[in-house]
C-alpha positions as CSV (number, residue, x, y, z in Angstrom):
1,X,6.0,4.4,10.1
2,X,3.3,6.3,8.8
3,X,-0.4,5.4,9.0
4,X,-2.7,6.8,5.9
5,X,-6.8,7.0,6.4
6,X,-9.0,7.7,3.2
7,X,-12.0,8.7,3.7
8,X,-14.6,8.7,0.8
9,X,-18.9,7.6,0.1
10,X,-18.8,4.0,-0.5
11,X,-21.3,4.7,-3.5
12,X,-18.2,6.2,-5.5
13,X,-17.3,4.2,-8.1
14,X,-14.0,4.5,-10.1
15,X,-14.6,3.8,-14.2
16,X,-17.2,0.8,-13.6
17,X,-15.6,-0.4,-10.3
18,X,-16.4,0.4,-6.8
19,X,-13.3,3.3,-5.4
20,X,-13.3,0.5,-2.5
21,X,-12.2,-2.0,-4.6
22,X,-10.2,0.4,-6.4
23,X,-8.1,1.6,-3.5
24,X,-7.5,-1.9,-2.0
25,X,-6.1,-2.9,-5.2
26,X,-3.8,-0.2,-5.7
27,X,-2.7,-0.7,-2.1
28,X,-2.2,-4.6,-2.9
29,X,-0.3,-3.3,-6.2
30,X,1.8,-1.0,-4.2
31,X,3.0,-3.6,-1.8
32,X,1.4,-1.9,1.5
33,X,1.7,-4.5,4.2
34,X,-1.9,-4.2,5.2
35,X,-4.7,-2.5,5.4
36,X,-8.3,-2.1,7.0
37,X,-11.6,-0.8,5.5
38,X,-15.2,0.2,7.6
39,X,-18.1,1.0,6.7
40,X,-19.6,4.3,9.4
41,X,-23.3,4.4,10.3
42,X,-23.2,8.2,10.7
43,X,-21.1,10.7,9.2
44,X,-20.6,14.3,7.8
45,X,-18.3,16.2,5.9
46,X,-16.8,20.1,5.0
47,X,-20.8,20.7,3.8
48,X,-22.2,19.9,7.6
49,X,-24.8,17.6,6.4
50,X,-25.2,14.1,8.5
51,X,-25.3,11.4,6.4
52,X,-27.4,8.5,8.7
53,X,-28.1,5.5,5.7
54,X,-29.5,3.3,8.0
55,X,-32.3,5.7,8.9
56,X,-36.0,4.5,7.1
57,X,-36.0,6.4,3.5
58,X,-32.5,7.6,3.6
59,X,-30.5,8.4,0.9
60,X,-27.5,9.0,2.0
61,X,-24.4,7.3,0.9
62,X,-22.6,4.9,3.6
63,X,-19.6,6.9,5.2
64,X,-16.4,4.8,4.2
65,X,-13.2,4.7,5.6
66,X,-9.6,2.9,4.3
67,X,-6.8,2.9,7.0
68,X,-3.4,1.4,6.2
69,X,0.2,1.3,7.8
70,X,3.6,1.0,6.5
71,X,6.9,2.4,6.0
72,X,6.4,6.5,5.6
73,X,8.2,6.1,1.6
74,X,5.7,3.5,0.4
75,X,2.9,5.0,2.2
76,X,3.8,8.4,0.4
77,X,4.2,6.5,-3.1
78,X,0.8,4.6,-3.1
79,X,-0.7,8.2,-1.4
80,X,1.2,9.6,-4.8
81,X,0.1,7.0,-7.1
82,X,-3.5,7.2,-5.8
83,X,-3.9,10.7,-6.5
84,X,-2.9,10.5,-10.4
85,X,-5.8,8.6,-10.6
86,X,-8.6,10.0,-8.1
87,X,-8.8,12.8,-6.5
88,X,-11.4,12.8,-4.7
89,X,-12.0,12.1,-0.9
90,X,-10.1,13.0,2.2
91,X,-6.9,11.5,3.1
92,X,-4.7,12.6,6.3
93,X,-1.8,11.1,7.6
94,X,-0.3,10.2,11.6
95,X,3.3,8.9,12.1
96,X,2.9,5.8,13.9
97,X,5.1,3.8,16.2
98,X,4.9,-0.3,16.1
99,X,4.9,-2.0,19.5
């Protein structure tokens, strides 16, 4: 098994829909048996600069993260499938083992 983790701003929108909403659809479309979305408090990226939305007159966007598990060919496929359409974000990838 092979576990994938997006992570992207949760401001990012994909045409007019949020890339949340986006991504969990293509993951529903691509028969992924599951997967998990949070929303960080604090974050930062490759440009070093801490994103805290929650602080009074921030602007940052909240840090977003999509984890999902399943077999490592139809992880790979909706990975595949994602990135013809976006390509934005940071995505990495664990084998897994299922207890």
């Amino acid at each position: 098994m092979l576990q994938a983790q997006i992570y992207f701003d949760k401001d990012e929108l994909k045409g007019n829909r949020s890339l949340h909403q986006f991504i969990m659809e293509l993951l529903l479309e691509n028969g992924i048996a599951g997967a998990t979305s949070f929303s960080g408090d604090t974050g930062f990226g490759r440009h070093h600069s801490l994103k805290q939305p929650g602080q009074y007159f921030s602007f940052d966007g909240v840090p977003m993260l999509i984890t999902f598990i399943d077999k490592e060919k139809k992880v790979k496929e909706a990975l595949t499938d994602l990135r013809t359409q976006y390509r934005g974000g940071f995505i990495v990838t664990h084998p897994v083992e299922q207890w």
